[in-house]
C-alpha positions in Angstrom: 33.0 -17.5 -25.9 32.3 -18.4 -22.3 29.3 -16.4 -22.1 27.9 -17.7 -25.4 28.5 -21.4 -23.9 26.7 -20.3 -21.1 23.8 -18.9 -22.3 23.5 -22.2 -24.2 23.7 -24.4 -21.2 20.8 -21.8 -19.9 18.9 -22.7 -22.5 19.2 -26.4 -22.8 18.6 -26.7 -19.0 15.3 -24.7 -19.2 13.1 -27.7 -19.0 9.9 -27.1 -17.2 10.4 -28.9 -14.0 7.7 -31.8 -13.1 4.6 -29.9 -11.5 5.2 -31.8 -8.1 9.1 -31.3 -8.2 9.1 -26.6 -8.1 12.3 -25.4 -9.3 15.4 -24.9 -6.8 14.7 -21.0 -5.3 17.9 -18.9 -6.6 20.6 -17.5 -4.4 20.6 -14.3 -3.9 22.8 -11.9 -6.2 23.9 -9.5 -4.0 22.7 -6.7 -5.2 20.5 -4.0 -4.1 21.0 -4.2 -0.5 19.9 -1.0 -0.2 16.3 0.6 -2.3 17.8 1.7 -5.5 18.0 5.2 -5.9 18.4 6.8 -9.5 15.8 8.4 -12.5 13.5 6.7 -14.9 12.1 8.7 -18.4 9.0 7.7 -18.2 6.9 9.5 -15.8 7.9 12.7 -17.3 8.7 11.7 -20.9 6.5 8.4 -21.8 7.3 7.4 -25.0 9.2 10.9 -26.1 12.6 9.2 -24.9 15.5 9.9 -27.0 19.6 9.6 -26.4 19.1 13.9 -26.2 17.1 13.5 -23.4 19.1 10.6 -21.7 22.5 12.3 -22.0 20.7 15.9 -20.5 19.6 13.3 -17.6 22.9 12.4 -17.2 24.6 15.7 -17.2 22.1 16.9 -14.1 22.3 14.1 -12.0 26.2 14.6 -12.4 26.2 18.3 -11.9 23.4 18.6 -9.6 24.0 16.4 -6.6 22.3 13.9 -7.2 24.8 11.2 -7.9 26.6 12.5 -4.8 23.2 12.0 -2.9 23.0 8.3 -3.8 21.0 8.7 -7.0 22.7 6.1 -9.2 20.9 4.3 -11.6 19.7 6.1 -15.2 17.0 3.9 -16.5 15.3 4.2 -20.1 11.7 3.0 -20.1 10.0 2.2 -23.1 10.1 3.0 -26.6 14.1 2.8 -26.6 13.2 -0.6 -29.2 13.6 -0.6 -32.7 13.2 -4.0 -34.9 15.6 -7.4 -34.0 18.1 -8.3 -36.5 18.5 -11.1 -38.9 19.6 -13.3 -35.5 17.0 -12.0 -33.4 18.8 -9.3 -31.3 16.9 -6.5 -30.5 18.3 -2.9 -31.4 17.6 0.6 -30.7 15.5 3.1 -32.4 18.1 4.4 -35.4 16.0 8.0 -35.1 15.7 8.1 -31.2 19.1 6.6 -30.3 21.3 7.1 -33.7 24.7 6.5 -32.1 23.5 3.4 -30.3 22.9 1.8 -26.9 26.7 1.0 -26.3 27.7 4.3 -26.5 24.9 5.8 -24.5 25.3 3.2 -22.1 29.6 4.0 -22.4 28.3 8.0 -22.1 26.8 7.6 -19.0 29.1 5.3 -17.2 31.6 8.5 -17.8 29.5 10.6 -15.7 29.6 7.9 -12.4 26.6 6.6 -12.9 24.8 3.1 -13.8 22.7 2.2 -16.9 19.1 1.4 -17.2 17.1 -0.1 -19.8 13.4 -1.2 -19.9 11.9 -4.6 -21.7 8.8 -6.9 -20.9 7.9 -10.1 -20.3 5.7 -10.0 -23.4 5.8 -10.8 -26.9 5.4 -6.7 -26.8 5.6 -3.7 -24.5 3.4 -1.4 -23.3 4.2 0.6 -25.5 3.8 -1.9 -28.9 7.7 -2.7 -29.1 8.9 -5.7 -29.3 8.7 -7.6 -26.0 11.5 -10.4 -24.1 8.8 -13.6 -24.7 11.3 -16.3 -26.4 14.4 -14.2 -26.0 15.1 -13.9 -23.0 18.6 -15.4 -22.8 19.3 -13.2 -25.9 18.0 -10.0 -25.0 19.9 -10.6 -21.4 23.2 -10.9 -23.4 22.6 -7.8 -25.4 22.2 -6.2 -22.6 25.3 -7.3 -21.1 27.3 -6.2 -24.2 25.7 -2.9 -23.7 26.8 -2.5 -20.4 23.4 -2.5 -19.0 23.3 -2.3 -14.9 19.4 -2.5 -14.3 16.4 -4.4 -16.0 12.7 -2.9 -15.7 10.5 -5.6 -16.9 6.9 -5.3 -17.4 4.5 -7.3 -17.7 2.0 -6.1 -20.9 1.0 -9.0 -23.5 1.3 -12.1 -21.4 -1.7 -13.5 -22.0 -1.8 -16.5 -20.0 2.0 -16.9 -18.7 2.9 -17.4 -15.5 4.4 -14.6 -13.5 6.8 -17.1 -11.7 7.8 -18.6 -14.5 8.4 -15.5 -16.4 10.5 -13.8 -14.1 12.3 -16.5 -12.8 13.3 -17.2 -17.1 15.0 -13.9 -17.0 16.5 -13.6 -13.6 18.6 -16.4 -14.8 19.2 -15.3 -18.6 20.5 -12.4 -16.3 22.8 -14.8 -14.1 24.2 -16.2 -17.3 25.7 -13.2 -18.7 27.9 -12.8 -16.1 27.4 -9.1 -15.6 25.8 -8.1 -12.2 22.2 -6.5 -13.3 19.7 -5.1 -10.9 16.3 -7.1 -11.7 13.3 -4.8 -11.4 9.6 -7.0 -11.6 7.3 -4.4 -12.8 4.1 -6.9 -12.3 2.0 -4.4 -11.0 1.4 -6.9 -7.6 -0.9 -9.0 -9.8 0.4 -12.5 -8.8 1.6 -11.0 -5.2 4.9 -11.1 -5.7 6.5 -10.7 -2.5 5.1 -14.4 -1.6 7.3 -15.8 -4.6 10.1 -13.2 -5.9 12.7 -13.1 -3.6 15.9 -13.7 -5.2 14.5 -13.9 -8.3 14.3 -10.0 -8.3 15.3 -7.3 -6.4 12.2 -5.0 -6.1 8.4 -5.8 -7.6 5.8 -3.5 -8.3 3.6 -3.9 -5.2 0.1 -1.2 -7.5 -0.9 -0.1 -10.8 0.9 2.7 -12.0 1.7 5.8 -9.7 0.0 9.0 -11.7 0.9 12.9 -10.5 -2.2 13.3 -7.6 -2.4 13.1 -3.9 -5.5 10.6 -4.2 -7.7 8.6 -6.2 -7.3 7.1 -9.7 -7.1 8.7 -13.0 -9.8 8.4 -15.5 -8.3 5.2 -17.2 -9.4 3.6 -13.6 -5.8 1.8 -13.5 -3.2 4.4 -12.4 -3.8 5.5 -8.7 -2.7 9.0 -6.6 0.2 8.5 -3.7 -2.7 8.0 -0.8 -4.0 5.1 -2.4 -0.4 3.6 -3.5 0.9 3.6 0.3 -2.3 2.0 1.5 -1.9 -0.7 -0.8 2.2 -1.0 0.0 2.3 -0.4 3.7 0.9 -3.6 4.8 3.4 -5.6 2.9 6.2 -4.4 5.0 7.2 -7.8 6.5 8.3 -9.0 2.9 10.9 -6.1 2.4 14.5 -6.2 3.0 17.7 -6.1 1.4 18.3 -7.0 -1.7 13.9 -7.3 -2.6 11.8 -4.5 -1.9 8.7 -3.6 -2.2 8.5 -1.0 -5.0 5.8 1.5 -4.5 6.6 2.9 -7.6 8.9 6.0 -9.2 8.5 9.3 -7.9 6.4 12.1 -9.4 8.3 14.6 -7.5 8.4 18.0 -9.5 6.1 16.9 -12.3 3.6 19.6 -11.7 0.4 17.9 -10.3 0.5 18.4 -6.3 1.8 20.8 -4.3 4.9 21.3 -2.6 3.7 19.8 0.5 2.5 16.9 -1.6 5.7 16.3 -2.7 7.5 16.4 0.6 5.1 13.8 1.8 5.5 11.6 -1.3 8.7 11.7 -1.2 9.2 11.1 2.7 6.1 8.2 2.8 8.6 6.5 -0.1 11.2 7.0 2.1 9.5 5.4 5.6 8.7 2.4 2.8 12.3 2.0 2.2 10.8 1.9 -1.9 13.5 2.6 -4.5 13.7 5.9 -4.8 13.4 6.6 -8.7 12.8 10.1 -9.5 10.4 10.7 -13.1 10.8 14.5 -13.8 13.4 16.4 -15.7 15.9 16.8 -13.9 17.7 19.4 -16.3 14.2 21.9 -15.4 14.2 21.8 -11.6 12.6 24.4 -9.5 15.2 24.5 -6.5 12.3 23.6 -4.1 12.1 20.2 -6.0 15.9 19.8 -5.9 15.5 20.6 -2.1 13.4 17.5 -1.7 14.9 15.2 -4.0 18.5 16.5 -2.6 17.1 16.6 1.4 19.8 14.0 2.7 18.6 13.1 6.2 15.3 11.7 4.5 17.2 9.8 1.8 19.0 8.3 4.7 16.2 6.7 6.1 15.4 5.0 2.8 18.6 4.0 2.4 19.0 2.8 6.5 21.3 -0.5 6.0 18.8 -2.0 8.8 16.5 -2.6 5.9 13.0 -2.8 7.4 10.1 -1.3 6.0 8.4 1.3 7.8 4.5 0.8 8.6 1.6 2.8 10.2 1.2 2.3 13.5 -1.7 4.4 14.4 -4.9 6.3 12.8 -7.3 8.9 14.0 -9.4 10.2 11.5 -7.3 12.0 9.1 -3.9 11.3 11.1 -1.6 9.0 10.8 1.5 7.9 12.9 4.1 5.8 10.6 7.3 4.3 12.5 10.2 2.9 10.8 13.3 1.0 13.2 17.0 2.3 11.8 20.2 0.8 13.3 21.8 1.7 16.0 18.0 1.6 18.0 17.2 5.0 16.3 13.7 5.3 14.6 12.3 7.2 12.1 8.4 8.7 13.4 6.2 10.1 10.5 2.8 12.1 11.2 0.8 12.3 8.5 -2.4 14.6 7.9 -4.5 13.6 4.9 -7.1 15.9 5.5 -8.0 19.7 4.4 -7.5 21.2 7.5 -4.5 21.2 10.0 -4.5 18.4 12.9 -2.4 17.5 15.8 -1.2 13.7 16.5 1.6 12.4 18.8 2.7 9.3 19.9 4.5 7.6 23.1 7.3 6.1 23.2 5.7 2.5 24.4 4.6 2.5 20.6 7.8 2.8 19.4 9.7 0.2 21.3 10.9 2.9 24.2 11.1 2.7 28.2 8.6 5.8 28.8 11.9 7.2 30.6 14.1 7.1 27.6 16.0 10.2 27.2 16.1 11.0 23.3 17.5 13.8 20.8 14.6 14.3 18.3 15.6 15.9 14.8 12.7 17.2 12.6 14.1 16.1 9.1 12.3 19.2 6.9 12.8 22.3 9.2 16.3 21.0 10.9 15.1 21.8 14.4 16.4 19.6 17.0 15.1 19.2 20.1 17.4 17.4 23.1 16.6 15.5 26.1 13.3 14.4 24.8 10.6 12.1 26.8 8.1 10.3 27.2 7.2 10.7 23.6 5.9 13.7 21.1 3.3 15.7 19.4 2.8 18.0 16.5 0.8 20.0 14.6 0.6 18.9 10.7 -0.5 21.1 8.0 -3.1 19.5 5.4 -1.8 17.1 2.7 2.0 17.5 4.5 4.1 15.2 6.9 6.2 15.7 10.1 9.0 13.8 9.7 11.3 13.0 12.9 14.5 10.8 13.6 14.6 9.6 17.0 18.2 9.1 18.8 18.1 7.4 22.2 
């Protein structure tokens, strides 16, 4: 009864405001204070989603290590809708999802995990199902009668809303449930979010959609390779921090369209951006080189660094890149990254990375486990093409 009451009060008080007098930012909702880490159907699956191929997720990242590596969050994309009811409340598919989303929801929350569901700020989805527009404050309690722990929300058939006022409508349908859901604005960086969203979200789309190649965009023009998708993110590295990141989108780790250096430097480059870390293949089929990346601790833990800063590039020559990211404890993580066809060699000094040029420092390559102690002055490396170097810096 208290919930219903307050979802009424939500929607009595959801008067626009006077265009000189902006809406009250929201308080933060504590959540999040790390990038969220967990798996999302759609990169591998699109619209072929189905409580099979949820519960299969679930049963990997139980068995495989991944919810003991900090992978939490199971997230259905689209196509999980079916029709609303008589009173408006949206339901699942009956064929996809015959036993419902309460039990699924129920199904994974016995394997120590979090649910994940998808909806848009539209009067549909991507996808053609019906969308959030004028339900907001319903569909937010539907989810909370689910059990639902996380809310991707898209932004297809808008037409001319505002993105402020969009978000902001279901960031607080979400508050007035009661139950603590991690907001995900899937806006695509259209209206710039980072300027507006924090609090109102916990992580924003920064691109267009991530698709499974090193660079360039697909055919459609709209979806863009991992090169392009960090040269778009990196700059936006002061807006990042706990609890609202900047989400560079979900991983196409082990999807089959770069190689396994590719990977390793997706996945690390995600890492350095401190983006959520939401793996798209399926996870029940993995090579054990993909588990090895997905699974390789060290680099989660500079994702995951409670310091919470973004790492940025902080040098270019030709194909090379130097990327630094600060962790706590005056640690950083260094990054060398060769985008080019043929190996290259890049180093940096430890000026550029906040050191005294006599700092003594134990250097830990994150991919091959070498450690190297009592280094100075600073470093160099070889990189192979399309690959990383990827270094943790202990004073």
């Amino acid at each position: 009864m208290r919930v219903l009451v307050a979802i009424l009060l939500g929607l009595l008080l959801a008067v626009p405001a006077l265009a000189d007098d902006p809406p009250k930012p929201l308080d933060a909702n504590g959540l999040a204070l790390t990038p969220p880490m967990g798996w999302n159907s759609w990169n591998k699956f699109g619209c072929d989603n189905s409580e099979k191929t949820v519960r299969a997720a679930a049963d990997a990242m139980a068995s495989n290590g991944m919810r003991d590596a900090g992978y939490k969050y199971l997230v259905i994309d689209d196509c999980w809708q079916g029709k609303r009811d008589a009173n408006g409340f949206i339901q699942p598919d009956p064929a996809k999802f015959p036993s419902g989303i309460k039990a699924l929801a129920d199904y994974v929350h016995s394997k120590g995990l979090k649910f994940g569901i998808y909806s848009d700020a539209g009067f549909q989805t991507c996808a053609h199902r019906p969308g959030s527009q004028g339900h907001e404050y319903q569909d937010a309690l539907q989810y909370a009668r689910w059990g639902v722990d996380y809310l991707k929300y898209d932004w297809c058939s808008t037409g001319t809303r505002d993105a402020r006022e969009a978000y902001r409508t279901m960031a607080e349908a979400l508050r007035a449930t009661g139950r603590p859901i991690v907001f995900s604005i899937c806006e695509w960086g259209t209206a710039k979010p980072w300027l507006w969203a924090t609090n109102t979200g916990n992580l924003w789309r920064t691109t267009g959609d991530i698709w499974d190649h090193w660079a360039g965009p697909n055919s459609n023009g709209y979806s863009l390779g991992v090169m392009d998708i960090i040269d778009l993110n990196e700059p936006l590295w002061p807006f990042a921090g706990p609890g609202h990141w900047n989400d560079a989108d979900m991983l196409e780790v082990g999807n089959g369209g770069m190689s396994e250096n590719e990977y390793r430097a997706h996945f690390s480059l995600w890492a350095m951006m401190a983006s959520p870390l939401m793996a798209g293949n399926d996870l029940a089929n993995m090579t054990p080189e993909i588990r090895a990346i997905l699974l390789n601790k060290e680099v989660i833990a500079v994702d995951q660094d409670a310091l919470g800063e973004q790492g940025r590039r902080i040098d270019r020559q030709g194909d090379m890149e130097v990327w630094m990211k600060p962790l706590t404890g005056g640690a950083r993580a260094v990054l060398f990254l060769n985008r080019g066809e043929t190996p290259g060699t890049v180093g940096v000094k430890w000026g550029a990375l906040g050191y005294p040029k006599r700092l003594k420092a134990t250097v830990t390559d994150l991919w091959s486990k070498q450690v190297w102690h009592g280094q100075s002055a600073g470093l160099e490396r070889t990189v192979a093409p399309h690959a990383v170097v990827m270094l943790r810096i202990e004073p």
